[in-house]
C-alpha positions as a printed Julia matrix, in Angstrom:
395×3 Matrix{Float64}:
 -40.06  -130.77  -88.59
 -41.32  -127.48  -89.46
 -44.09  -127.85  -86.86
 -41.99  -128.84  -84.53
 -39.87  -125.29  -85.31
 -42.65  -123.1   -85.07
 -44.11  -125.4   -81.82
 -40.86  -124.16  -80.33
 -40.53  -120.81  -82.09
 -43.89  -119.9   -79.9
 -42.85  -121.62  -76.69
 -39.54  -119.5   -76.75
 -41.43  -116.26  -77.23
 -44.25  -117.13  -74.19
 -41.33  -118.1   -71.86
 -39.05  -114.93  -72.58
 -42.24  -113.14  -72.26
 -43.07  -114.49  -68.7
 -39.41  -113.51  -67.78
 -39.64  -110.08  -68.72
 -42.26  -110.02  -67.0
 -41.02  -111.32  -63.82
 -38.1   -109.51  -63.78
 -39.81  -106.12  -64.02
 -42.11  -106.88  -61.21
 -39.22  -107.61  -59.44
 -37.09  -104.34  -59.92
 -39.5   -102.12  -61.26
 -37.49  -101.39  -64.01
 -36.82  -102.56  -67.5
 -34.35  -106.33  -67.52
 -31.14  -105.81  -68.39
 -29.53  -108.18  -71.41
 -26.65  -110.54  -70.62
 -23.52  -110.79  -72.29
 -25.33  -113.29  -74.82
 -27.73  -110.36  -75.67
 -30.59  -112.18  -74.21
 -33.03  -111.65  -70.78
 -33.64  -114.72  -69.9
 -33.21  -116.46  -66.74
 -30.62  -119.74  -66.4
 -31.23  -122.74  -64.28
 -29.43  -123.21  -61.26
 -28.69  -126.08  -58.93
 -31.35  -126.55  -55.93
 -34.25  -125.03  -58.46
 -37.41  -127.16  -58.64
 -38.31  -127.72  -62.17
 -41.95  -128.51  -63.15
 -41.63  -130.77  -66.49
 -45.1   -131.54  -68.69
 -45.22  -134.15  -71.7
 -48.65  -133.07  -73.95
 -48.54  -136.53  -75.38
 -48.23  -138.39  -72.22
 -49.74  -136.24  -68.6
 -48.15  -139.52  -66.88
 -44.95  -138.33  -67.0
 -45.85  -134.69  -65.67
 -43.76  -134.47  -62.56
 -41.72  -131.89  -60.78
 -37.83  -132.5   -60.42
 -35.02  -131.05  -57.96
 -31.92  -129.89  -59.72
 -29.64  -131.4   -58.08
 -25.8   -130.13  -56.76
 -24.07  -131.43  -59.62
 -26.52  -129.54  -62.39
 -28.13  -132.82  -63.41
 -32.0   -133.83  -63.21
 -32.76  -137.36  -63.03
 -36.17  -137.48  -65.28
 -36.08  -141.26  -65.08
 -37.9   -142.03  -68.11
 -35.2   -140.44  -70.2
 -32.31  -140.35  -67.82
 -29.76  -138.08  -65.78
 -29.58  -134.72  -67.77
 -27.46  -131.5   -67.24
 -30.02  -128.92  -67.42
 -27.59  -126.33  -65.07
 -26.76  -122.67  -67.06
 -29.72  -123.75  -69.22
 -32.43  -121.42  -70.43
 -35.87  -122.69  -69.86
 -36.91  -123.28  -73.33
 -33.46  -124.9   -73.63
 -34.3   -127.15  -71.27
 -37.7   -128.76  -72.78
 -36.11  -128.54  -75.97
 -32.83  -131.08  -74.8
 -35.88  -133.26  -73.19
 -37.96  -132.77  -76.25
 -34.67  -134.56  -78.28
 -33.98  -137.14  -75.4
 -38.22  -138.4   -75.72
 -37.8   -138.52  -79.93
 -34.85  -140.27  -79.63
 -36.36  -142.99  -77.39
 -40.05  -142.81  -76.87
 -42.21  -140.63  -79.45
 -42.29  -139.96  -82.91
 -42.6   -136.23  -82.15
 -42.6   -134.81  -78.28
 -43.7   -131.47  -77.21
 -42.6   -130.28  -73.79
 -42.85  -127.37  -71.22
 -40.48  -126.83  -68.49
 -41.17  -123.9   -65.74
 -39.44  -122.94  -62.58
 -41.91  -124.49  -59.76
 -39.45  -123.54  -57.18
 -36.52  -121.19  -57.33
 -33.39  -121.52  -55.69
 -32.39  -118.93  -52.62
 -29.48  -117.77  -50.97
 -28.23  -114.2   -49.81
 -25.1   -112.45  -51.89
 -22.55  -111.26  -49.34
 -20.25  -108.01  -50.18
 -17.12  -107.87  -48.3
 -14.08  -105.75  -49.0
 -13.69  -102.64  -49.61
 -17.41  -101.09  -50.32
 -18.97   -98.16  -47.88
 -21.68  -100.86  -46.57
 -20.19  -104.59  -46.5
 -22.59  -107.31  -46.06
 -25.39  -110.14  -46.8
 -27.85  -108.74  -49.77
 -31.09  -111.32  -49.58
 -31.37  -112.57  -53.12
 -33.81  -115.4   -54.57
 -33.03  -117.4   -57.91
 -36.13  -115.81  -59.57
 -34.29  -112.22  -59.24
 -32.3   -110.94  -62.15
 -29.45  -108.74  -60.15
 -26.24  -107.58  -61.97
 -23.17  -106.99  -59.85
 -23.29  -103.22  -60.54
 -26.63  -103.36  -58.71
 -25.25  -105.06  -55.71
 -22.12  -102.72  -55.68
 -24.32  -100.04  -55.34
 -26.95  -101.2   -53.16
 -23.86  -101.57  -51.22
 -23.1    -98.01  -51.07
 -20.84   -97.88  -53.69
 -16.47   -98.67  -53.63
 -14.52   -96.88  -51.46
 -11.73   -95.09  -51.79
  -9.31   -97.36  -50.99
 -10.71  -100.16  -53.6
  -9.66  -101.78  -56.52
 -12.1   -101.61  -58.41
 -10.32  -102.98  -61.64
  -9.97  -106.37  -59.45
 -13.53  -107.45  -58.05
 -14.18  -110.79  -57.63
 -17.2   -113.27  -57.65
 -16.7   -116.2   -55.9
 -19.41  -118.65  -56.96
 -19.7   -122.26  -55.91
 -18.72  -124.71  -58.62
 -21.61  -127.18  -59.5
 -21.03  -130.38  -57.23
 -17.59  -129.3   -56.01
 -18.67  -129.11  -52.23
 -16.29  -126.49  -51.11
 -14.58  -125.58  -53.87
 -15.59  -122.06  -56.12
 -14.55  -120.62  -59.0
 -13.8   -117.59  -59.41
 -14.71  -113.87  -61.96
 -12.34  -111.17  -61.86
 -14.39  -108.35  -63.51
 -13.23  -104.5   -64.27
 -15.9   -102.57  -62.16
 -13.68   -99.16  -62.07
 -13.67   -98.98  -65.84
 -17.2    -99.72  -66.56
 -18.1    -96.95  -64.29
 -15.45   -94.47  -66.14
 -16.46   -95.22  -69.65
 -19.91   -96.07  -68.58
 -20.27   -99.45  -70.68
 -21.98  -102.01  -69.12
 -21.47  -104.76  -70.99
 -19.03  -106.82  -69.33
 -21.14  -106.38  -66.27
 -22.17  -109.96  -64.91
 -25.66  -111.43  -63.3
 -25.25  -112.55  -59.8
 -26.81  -115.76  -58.12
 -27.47  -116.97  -54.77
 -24.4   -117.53  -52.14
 -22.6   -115.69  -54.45
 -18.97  -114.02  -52.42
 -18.23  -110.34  -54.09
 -15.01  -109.12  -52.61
 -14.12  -105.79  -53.37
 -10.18  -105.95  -52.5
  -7.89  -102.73  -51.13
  -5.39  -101.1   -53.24
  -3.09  -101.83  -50.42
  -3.95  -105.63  -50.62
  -4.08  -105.82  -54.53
  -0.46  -103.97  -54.75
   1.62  -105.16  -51.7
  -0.36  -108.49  -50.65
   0.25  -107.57  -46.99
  -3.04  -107.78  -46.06
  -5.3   -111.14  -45.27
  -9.18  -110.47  -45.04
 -11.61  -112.18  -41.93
 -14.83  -112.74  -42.84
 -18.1   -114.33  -41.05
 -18.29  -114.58  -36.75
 -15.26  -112.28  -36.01
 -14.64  -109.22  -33.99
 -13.29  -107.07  -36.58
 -14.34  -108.65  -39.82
 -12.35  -106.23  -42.69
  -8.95  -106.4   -43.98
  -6.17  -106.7   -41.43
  -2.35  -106.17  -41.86
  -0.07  -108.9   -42.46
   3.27  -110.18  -40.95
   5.97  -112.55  -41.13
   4.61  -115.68  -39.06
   0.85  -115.05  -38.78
  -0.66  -117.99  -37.66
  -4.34  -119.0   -37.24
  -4.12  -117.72  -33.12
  -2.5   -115.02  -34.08
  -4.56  -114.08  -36.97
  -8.0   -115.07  -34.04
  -6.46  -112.38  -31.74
  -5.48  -109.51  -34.31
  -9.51  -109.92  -35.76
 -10.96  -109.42  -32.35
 -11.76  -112.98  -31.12
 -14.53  -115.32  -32.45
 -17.98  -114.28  -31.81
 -20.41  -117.13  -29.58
 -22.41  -117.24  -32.72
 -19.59  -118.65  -34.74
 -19.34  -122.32  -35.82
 -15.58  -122.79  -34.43
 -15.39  -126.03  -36.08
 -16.42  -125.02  -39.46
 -13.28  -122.42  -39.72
 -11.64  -122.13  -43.08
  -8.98  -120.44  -44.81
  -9.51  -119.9   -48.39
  -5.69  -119.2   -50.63
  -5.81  -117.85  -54.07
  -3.67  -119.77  -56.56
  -2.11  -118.9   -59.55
  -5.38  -119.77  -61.57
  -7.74  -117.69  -60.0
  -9.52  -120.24  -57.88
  -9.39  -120.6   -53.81
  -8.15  -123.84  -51.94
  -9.96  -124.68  -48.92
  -8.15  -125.53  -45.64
 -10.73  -126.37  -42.79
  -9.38  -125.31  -39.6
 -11.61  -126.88  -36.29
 -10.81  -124.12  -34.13
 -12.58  -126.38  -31.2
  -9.93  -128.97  -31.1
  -7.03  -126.03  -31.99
  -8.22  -123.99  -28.66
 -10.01  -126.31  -26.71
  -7.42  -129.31  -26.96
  -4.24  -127.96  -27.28
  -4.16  -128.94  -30.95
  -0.93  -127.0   -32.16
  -0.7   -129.32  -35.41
  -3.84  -127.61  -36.41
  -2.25  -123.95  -36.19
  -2.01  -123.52  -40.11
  -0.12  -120.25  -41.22
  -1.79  -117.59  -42.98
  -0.2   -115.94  -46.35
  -0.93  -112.12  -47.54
  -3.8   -112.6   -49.43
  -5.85  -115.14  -47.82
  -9.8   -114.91  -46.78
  -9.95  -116.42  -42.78
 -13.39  -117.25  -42.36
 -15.42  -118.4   -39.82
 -19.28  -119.03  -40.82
 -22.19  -118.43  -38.48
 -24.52  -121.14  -37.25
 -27.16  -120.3   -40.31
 -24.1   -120.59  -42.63
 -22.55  -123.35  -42.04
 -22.86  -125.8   -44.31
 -20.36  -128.66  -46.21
 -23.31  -129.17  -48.93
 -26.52  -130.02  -49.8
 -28.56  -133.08  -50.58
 -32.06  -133.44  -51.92
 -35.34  -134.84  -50.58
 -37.99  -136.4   -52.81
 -40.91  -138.41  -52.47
 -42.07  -139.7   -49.33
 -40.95  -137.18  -46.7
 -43.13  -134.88  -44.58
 -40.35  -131.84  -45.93
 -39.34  -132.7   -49.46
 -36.74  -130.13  -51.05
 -32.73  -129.29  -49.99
 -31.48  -130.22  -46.57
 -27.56  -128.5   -45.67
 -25.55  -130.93  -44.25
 -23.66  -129.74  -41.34
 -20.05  -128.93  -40.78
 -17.71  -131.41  -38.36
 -20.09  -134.08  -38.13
 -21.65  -136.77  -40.51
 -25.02  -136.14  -41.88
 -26.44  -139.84  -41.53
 -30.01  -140.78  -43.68
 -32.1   -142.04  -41.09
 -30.99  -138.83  -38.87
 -31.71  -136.23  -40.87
 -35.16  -137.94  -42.03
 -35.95  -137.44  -38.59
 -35.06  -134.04  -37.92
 -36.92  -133.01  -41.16
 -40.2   -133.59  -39.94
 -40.21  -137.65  -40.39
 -41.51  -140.05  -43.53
 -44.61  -139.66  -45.48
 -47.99  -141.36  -44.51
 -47.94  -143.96  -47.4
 -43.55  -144.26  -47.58
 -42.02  -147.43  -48.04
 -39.73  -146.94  -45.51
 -37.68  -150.1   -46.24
 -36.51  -149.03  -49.77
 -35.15  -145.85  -49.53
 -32.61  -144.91  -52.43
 -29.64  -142.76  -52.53
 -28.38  -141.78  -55.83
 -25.22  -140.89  -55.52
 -22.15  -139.62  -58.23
 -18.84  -141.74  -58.21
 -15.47  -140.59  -58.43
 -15.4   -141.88  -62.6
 -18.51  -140.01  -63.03
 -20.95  -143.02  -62.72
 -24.34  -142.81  -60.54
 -24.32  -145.15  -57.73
 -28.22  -146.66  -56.34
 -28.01  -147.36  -52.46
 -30.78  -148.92  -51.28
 -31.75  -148.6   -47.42
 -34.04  -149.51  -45.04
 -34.85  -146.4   -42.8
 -37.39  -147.88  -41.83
 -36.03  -150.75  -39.88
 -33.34  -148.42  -38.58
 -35.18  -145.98  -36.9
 -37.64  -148.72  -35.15
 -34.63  -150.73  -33.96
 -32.93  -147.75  -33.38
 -29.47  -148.97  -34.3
 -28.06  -145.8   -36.22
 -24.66  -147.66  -36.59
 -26.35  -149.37  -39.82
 -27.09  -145.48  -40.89
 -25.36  -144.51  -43.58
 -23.56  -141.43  -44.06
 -24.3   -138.34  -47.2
 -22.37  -136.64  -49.47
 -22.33  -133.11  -50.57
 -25.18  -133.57  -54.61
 -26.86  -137.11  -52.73
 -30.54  -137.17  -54.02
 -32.49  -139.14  -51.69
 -35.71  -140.67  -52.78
 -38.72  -142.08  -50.1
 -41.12  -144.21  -52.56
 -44.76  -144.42  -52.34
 -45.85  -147.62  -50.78
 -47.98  -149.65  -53.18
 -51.29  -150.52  -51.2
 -53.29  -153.54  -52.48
 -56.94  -153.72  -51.49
């Protein structure tokens, strides 16, 4: 056991050390601690994790992180490795191999592939907009309020928000208030908080944090920025006031996000297709002061993500699309086709079920795609981690 301390001891102190590292060549300046104290870089969903076993190379593999925060390592299980440090990480798979496979198991884990995704600013800040950010980054949201140009004016700065995708909740986010006026008055930093990819920081107005009588358009818009508010705004209303929809907007994909009472935002999709193109009227939802009206571009519009391993010419995360289903067979295809050695006719799905469980569907693309009858196709979810086998050849 003491070995086994000092074993990780030393791993802890190379990986913290390759961190540092990373994150000075990436700012050119010294890392700045979280609120734990440490530097160190957490795992997020979508990263690529390369896992090695000293006592047995055979299980050496590299594994997607999938929506939900869990790896499936197969020879151990589904883990949540999500918000985990690195050395964290080998140490829970270290535990998992003793408890089932070796006497004593030492591990590595390393980020083969990180995770990317702009951070967009909206709100009141001098120079709103998309900051390009990859997972390997370390960027605080001081940094990105700045980069931005700074608040305005008008902002509250004592109410910033992050609005961060929660782990497998397709749509939904949670959401950080943090004080950014005081930090820059008193100059303490430490309630400052590390950003990550797809991240939403909206900077709102004094005028919408006191009176609520403003709603905020975001994405494909005319005039995205806050807007005034009155008594019977409607989605058309609310289309004209912000200028219109630009042709590079996904009117389908519309959305209003609401703040509740606990600090998180309900989703209501709004197809603005079928509300202006058919007559629609049912689907002319009313806005409330407060609420975000967004309307994604093409590159942004997504309802989720799902994961391709194995046997596929473009393994790695593949959005799925908003107003239409996102079949298997389909989206094979338009991501550059099988493998040269797939076995085509056993595709699995692994899939999380509303009590928790993991679900196995088994498919035959295969079959589907030479018969070409898509109806047997079966639709994804938002976290789905498809996996293509190898095709065992006998000689």
């Amino acid at each position: 056991m003491a070995n086994h301390r000092i074993r990780n001891g030393m791993r802890r102190a190379l990986c913290v050390a390759a961190m540092l590292g990373l994150a000075a060549g990436a700012f050119a300046q010294e890392p700045k601690p979280s609120l734990k104290g440490e530097t160190v870089r957490r795992i997020m969903a979508g990263d690529r994790l390369r896992v090695s076993v000293l006592e047995d190379p055979s299980l050496n593999q590299i594994y997607t992180v999938a929506g939900d925060g869990t790896v499936d390592l197969g020879f151990v299980g589904r883990l949540t490795l999500e918000d985990l440090a690195i050395d964290e990480a080998a140490d829970m798979i270290e535990r998992r191999l003793e408890e089932t496979y070796f006497k004593q198991a030492t591990v590595t884990v390393e980020v083969s592939e990180f995770v990317e995704g702009a951070i967009l600013v909206v709100g009141a800040v001098v120079n709103p907009g998309a900051t390009p950010f990859r997972g390997d980054q370390m960027m605080t949201l001081m940094e990105v309020i700045t980069m931005s140009g700074g608040l305005t004016r008008e902002a509250a700065g004592n109410e910033v928000r992050i609005l961060r995708w929660k782990p497998g909740g397709g749509m939904a986010r949670q959401t950080l208030t943090v004080d950014v006026q005081t930090m820059l008055e008193t100059l303490d930093f430490s309630r400052d908080q590390f950003l990550r990819p797809r991240d939403i920081v909206f900077v709102p107005s004094l005028g919408a944090s006191e009176n609520r009588k403003e709603f905020l358009a975001l994405g494909a818009v005319g005039a995205p920025g806050f807007h005034p508010y009155s008594e019977g705004l409607d989605v058309i209303r609310a289309v004209m006031r912000v200028g219109g929809i630009d042709r590079e907007g996904v009117w389908s994909a519309a959305r209003i996000l609401r703040p509740d009472q606990s600090g998180t935002y309900q989703v209501i999709p709004v197809d603005l297709g079928r509300l202006f193109g058919a007559a629609e009227t049912s689907l002319n939802a009313p806005l409330l002061p407060g609420d975000i009206f967004f309307v994604p571009f093409a590159e942004q519009a997504s309802r989720g993500q799902v994961y391709l391993l194995g046997e596929v010419a473009k393994p790695g995360i593949a959005s799925l699309g908003m107003g239409q289903d996102t079949t298997l067979a389909r989206l094979i295809l338009t991501s550059g086709g099988l493998g040269k050695f797939a076995n085509d006719s056993k595709v699995r799905i692994l899939r999380s079920a509303p009590d928790g469980t993991r679900q196995t569907l088994y498919v035959d693309v295969g079959r589907i795609i030479k018969t070409g009858n898509f109806e047997e196709d079966v639709p994804l979810q938002n976290g789905d981690v498809v996996i293509v086998p190898e095709k065992l050849l006998s000689f």
